[in-house]
C-alpha positions in Angstrom: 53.0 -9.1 58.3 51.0 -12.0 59.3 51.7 -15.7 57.1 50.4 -16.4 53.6 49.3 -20.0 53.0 49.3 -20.8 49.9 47.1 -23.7 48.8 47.6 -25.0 45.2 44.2 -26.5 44.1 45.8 -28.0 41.5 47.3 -30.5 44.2 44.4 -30.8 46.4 42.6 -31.6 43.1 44.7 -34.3 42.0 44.9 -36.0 45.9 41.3 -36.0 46.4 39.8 -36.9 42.7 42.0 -38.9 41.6 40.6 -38.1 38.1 43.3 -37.0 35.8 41.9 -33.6 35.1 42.8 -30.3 35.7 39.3 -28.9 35.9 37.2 -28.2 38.7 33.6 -29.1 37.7 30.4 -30.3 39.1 28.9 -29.2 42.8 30.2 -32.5 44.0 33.9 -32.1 43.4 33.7 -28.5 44.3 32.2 -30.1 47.6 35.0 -32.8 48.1 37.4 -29.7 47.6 35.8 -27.3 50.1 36.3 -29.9 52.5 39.7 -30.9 52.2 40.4 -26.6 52.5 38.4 -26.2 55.4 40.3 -28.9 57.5 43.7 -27.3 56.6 42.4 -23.8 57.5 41.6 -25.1 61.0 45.4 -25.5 60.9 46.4 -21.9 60.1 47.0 -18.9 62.6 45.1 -16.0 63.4 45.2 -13.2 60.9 46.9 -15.2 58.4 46.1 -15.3 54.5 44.9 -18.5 52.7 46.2 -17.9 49.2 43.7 -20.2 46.6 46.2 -21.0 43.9 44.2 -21.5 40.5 47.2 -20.8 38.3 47.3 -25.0 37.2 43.3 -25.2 36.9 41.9 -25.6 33.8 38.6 -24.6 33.4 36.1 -24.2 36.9 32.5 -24.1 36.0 29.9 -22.2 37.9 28.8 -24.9 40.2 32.3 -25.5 41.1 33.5 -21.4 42.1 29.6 -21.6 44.1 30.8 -24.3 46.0 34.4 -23.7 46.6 34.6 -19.9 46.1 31.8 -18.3 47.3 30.9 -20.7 50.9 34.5 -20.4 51.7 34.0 -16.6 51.4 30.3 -16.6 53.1 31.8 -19.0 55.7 34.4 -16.9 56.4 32.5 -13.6 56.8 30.5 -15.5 59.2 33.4 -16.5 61.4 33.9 -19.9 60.8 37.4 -19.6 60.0 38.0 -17.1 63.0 40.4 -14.1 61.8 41.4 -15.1 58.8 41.2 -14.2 55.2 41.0 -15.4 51.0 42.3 -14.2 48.0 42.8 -15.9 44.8 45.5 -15.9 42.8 46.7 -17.6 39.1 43.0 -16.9 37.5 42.6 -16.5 33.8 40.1 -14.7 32.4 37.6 -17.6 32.1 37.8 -18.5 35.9 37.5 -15.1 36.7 34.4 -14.5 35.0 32.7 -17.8 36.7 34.1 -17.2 39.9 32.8 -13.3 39.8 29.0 -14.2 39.2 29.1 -17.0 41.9 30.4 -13.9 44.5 27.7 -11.9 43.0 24.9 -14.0 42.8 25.4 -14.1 46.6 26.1 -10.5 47.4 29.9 -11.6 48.1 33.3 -10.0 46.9 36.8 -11.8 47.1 40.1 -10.0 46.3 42.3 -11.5 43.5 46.2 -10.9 42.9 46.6 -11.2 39.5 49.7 -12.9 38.1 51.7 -9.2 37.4 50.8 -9.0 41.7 48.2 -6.2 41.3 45.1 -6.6 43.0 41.3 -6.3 41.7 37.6 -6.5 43.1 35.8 -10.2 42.4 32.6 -10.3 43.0 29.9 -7.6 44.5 30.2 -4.2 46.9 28.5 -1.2 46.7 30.6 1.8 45.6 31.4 4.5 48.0 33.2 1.1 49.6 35.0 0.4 46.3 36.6 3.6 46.1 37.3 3.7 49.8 38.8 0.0 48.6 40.8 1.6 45.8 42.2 4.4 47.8 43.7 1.4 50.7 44.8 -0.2 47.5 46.5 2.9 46.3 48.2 3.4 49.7 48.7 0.0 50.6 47.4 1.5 54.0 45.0 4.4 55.7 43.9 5.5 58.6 40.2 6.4 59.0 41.5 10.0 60.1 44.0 9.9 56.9 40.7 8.2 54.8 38.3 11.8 56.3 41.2 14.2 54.8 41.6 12.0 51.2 38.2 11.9 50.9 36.7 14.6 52.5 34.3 12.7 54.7 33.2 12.8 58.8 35.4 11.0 60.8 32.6 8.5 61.7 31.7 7.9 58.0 35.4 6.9 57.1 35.7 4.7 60.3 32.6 3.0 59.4 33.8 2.4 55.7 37.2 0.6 56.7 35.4 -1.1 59.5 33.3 -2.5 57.2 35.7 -3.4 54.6 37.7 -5.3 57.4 34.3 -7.3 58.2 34.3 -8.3 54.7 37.5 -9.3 55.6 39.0 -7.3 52.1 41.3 -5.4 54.1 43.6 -5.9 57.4 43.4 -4.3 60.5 46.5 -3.6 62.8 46.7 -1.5 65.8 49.4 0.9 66.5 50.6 3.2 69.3 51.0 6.8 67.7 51.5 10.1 69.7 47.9 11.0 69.7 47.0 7.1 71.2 45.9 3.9 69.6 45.1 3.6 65.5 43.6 1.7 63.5 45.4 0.6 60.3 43.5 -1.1 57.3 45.8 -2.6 54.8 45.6 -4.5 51.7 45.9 -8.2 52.0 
């Protein structure tokens, strides 16, 4: 199991504002935020999860989840942060809701671990990939082979599916030696 980070925005809010709020509004502060995050992800190891902690935010208004949320998540599908991945944690309903149209206006998704530690869908994916989501969820982990008998698909189809969840960096991949050869495991993150 590879390291969480967990980055408290809360904090980062407070040492780069210097405002005395607990929200995170406006493009500009979600800018000044982004920034401070993306110099400490240069700092974490490969295949490691940066855990966004919004569980002492206030309110964070569309602007702010565009900027901070969603270009951390497009960023990170195209490989700036090299092979790593996101999820968001402490959301209340409101946050949620602001951060789920900034992923969707962009075509983006996000995994969130709610405070009771399940984990939900943020944001936008097309749904033979949710349920092939769900079922990794459900198991905690699947082989493509163990993904064709579940759901009754070709092997190439279910290799493509977790493939492609692992690009949208939703799920991990870990390799292991079995009798048959090398596997493929996608996991939760």
């Amino acid at each position: 199991m590879k390291n969480i980070s967990k980055y408290n925005l809360h904090k980062i809010l407070k040492e780069e504002l210097k405002n005395g709020s607990s929200d995170l509004v406006t493009r500009p502060s979600g800018q000044v935020i982004r920034d401070r995050i993306e110099r400490e992800i240069g700092n974490e190891e490969d295949g490691d999860v940066i855990a966004l902690d919004f569980s002492k935010i206030g309110v964070i208004d569309y602007s702010c989840a565009d900027e901070i949320v969603a270009k951390l998540v497009s960023r990170l599908l195209g490989g700036e942060y090299g092979n790593r991945y996101i999820i968001l944690t402490g959301l209340n309903e409101n946050q949620e809701e602001n951060i789920e149209v900034a992923l969707e206006r962009k075509g983006l998704a996000a995994m969130v671990e709610l405070r009771d530690g399940k984990k939900i869908l943020l944001g936008s994916l097309n749904n033979y990939l949710k349920q092939t989501l769900n079922l990794v969820m459900e198991k905690g982990g699947i082989t493509a082979k163990e993904l064709s008998k579940d759901m009754n698909l070709e092997a190439n189809t279910s290799g493509t599916r977790l493939l492609n969840l692992h690009k949208k960096r939703l799920v991990k991949r870990t390799e292991e030696i079995r009798a048959g050869g090398r596997v493929w495991i996608y996991e939760v993150i």
